[in-house]
C-alpha positions in Angstrom: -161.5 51.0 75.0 -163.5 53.2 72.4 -160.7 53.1 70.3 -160.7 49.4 69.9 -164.1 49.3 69.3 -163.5 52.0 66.5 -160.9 50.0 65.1 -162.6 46.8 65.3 -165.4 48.4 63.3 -163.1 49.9 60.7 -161.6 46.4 60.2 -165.1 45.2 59.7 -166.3 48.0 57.4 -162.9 47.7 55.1 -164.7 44.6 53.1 -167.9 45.9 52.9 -166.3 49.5 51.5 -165.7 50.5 48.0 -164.8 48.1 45.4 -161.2 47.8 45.8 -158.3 45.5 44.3 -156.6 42.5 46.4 -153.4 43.9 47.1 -155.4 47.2 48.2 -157.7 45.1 50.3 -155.1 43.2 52.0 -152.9 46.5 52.3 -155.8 47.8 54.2 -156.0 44.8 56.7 -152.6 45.1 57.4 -153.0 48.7 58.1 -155.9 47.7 60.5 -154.0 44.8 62.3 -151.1 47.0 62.5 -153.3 50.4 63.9 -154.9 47.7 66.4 -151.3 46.2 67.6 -150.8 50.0 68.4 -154.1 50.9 70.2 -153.4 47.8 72.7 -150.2 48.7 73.2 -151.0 52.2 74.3 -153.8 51.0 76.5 -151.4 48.8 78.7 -149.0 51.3 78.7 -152.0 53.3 80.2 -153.0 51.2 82.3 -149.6 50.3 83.9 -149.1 54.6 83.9 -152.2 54.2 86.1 -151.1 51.8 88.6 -147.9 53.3 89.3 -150.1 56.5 89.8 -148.0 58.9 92.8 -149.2 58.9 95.9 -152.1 61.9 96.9 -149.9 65.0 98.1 -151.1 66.0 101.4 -153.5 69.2 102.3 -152.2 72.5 102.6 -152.4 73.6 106.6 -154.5 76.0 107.4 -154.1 79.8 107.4 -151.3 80.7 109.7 -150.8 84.4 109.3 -152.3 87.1 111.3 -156.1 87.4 111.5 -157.1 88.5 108.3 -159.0 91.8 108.1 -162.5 91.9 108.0 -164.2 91.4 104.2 -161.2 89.5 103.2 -160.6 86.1 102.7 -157.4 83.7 103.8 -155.6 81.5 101.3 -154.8 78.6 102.9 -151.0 77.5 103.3 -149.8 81.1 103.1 -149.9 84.5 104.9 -151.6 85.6 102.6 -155.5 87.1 102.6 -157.2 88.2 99.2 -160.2 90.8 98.8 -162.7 90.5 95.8 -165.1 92.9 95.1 -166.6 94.7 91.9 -169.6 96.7 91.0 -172.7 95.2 89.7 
């Protein structure tokens, strides 16, 4: 959406920009029309990307494995249990 908005101010600035000759003015427009044309066709094809969006994968089941020691912590889905410590 922004860059609609950007363009659509670009294609308003162009005429109000430099003095500039009537091919290079017109060249311009197209340019604009033609960068436009590509910014909406991106933003459907974003939009459909969006609605054919997979499906949430499910949660990873809780920790399994043997208790875990004391002072260390479980990673869920595994068998695994993690320690962190440092010094301050």
């Amino acid at each position: 959406m922004k860059h609609t908005r950007l363009a659509a101010a670009l294609a308003l600035a162009v005429p109000f920009s430099l003095p500039a000759h009537a091919d290079e003015l017109s060249d311009l427009r197209a340019t604009v029309q033609k960068l436009l044309a590509k910014v909406e066709q991106l933003e459907a094809q974003q939009m459909s990307q969006k609605a054919a969006a997979p499906a949430p994968v499910a949660a990873a089941p809780a920790y399994t494995g043997a208790p875990a020691p004391a002072g260390f912590i479980p990673v869920p889905g595994t068998s695994t249990a993690v320690k962190l410590g440092g010094y301050v």
